[in-house]
N, C-alpha and C positions, 0 to 999 in steps of 0.2 A: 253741371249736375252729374254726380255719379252714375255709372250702369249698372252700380252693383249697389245691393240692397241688403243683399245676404252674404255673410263670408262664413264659407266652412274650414276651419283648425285643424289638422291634423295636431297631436300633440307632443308624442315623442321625438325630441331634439328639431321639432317645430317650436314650442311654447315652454315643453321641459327636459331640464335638459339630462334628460335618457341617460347618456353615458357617465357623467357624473354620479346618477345617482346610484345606476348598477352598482356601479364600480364602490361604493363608498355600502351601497348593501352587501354587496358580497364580501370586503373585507371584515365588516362587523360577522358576518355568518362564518368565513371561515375560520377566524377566531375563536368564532365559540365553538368549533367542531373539531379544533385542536388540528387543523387543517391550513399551513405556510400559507401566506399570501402573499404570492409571485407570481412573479412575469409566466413561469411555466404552469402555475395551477391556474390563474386565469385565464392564459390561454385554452387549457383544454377544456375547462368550463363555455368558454365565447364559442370557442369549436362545435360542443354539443349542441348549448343554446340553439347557433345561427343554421344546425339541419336540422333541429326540430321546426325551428318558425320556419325556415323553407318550405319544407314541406304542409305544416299548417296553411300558409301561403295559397299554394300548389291546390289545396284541399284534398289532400293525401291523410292528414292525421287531424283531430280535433283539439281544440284548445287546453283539453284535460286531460289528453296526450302528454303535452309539452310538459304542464305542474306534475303529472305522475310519473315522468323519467329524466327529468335534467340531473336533478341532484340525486337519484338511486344510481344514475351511471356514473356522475364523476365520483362518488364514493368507494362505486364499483372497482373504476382504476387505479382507486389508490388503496385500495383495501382496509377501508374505512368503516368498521361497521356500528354506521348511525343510520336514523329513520330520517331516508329520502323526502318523504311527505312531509315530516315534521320540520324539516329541514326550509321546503319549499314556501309551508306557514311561514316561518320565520322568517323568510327572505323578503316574503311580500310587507312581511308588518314592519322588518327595516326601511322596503322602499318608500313605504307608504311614508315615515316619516324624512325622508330624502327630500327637502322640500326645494330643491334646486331648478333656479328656471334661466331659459333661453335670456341674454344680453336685450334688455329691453321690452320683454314678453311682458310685464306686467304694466307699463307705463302705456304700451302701445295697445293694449284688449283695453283698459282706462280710460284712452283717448276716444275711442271706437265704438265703445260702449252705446252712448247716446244715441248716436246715427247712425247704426247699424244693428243689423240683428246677428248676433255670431251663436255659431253652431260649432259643438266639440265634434268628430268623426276619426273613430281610432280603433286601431285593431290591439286586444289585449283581453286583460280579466276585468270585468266590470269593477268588483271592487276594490280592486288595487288600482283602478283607472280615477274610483271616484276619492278616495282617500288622497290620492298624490293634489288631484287639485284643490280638496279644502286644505290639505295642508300649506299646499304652496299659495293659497288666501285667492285663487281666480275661478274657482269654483260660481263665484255672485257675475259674473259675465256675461253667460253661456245661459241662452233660453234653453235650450236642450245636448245633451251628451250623451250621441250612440256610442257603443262599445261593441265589439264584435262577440266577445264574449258571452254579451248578454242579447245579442240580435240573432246569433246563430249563425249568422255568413260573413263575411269578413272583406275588406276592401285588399284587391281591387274589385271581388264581382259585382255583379249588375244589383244581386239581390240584395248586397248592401247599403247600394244607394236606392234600390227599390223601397226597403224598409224608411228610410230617412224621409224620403221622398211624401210617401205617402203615411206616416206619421206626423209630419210638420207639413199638413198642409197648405201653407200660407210660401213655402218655397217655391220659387219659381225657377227651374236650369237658367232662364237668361236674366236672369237678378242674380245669380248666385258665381261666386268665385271658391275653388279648392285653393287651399296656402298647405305644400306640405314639404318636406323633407326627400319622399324615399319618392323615385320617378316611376316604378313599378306597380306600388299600390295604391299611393296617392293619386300621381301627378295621371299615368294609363288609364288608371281604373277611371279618374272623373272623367276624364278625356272621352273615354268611349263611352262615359253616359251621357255625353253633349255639354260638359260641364267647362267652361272657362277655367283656367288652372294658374295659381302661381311655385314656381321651384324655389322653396326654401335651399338656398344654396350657397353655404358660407364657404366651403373651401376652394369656390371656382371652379368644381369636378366637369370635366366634360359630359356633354351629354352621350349617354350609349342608346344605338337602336336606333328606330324611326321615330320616336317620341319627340315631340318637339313643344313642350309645355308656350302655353299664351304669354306668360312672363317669366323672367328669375327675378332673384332679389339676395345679397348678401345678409342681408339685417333686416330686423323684420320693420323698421319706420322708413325703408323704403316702398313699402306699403303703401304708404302715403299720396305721394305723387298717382300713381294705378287705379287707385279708387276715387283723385281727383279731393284729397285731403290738401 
C-alpha cells in the first residue's frame, strides 16, 4: 500500500512544458512588436525575466513587479517605443493558449487520478496559471491549484505551504509527496516544511548545495514504482 495519498505538482516544465511555451509566446509577441526574433533578443529578454523572478524568489520584489518591467525594459534596450503593459497582456493571452505539456504529463495525472488526490503548487500569475491548464485539458485533475500569485507568498517559504496546508485541510505532510522541477523552490521549500519530495529531473543535473530531495525521477511514469503503482 502506498505512503502517499496526496501528491503535490509543481507545474512549470514539471506537468507543462514552460520552456516551449515561452518560447513559442514570445516569438508570436515579438512579431507583432516589429521586434527580430533571435538568439540575441531572446536572450536579453531570459536575462531580464530570470533577475526579476530571482528576486521575486528572494522576496525582494512582488509579482506585479515582474508584469510591470520585463517587457518596458527590453523595449527599453532596444528603443522600441511600444506599451510594456500591453505588451505583457499579450504575452500572457499567447501563453495561455501554449497548450504544451511535459512527455507523459497527461497519461500519468490520468492514471493517478482515481487513487490519489493531486494538488497543483506553483509559483506565478494566477490567471495565466489557470488558463494554461484548461487549455492544456488537466485543469479536471487537480482537487485544488494554489498559485503564488493569488496566495500572496510564494514557494519556497513556509507561508506558502502554510496557506495549502491549512486550506485543504484533509492534507496530511506524511501522506503527502512534492514532485517538482526547480530544487530551490520546490524540492527546499517542501523539504523544510517536512515534506517528502520527488526531483523532476530529466537532464540528470547534478545536485547543488545540501539539498538532497527523497527521490529523482527522469520521466514523470517513474512515478510509479515511488508511490508503489
Amino acid at each position: 500500500m502506498s505512503t502517499y495519498k496526496y501528491l503535490l505538482f509543481d507545474l512549470d516544465d514539471t506537468l507543462l512544458d514552460f520552456k516551449r511555451s515561452e518560447r513559442w509566446a514570445l516569438e508570436q509577441l515579438f512579431q507583432q512588436n516589429g521586434l527580430e526574433f533571435n538568439p540575441q533578443t531572446l536572450s536579453t529578454y531570459m536575462s531580464i525575466n530570470h533577475d526579476l523572478w530571482s528576486r521575486y524568489e528572494k522576496g525582494e520584489i512582488s509579482s506585479q513587479d515582474i508584469t510591470d518591467t520585463r517587457f518596458t525594459s527590453l523595449f527599453e534596450q532596444y528603443q522600441i517605443k511600444k506599451d510594456g503593459l500591453k505588451a505583457e497582456q499579450d504575452f500572457r493571452n499567447y501563453l495561455a493558449e501554449a497548450n504544451f505539456l511535459m512527455p507523459q504529463a497527461k497519461e500519468v495525472l490520468e492514471n493517478l487520478a482515481n487513487d490519489y488526490q493531486l494538488f497543483a503548487l506553483t509559483n506565478g500569475i494566477a490567471q495565466t496559471q489557470a488558463n494554461r491548464l484548461k487549455a492544456a485539458d488537466i485543469d479536471k485533475y487537480f482537487q485544488e491549484v494554489y498559485v503564488s500569485g493569488a496566495i500572496g507568498s510564494r514557494k519556497p517559504e513556509a507561508a506558502f505551504f502554510d496557506f495549502v496546508f491549512e486550506d485543504a485541510k484533509e492534507l496530511k505532510a506524511d501522506q503527502s509527496l512534492m514532485i517538482g522541477d526547480n530544487l530551490a523552490t520546490d524540492i527546499i521549500g517542501a523539504a523544510n516544511y517536512g515534506l517528502d519530495t520527488c526531483w523532476m529531473n530529466p537532464y540528470a543535473k547534478a545536485i547543488s548545495g545540501n539539498v538532497q530531495p527523497t527521490y529523482q525521477i527522469q520521466q514523470l511514469d517513474q512515478l510509479y514504482p515511488i508511490i508503489g503503482r
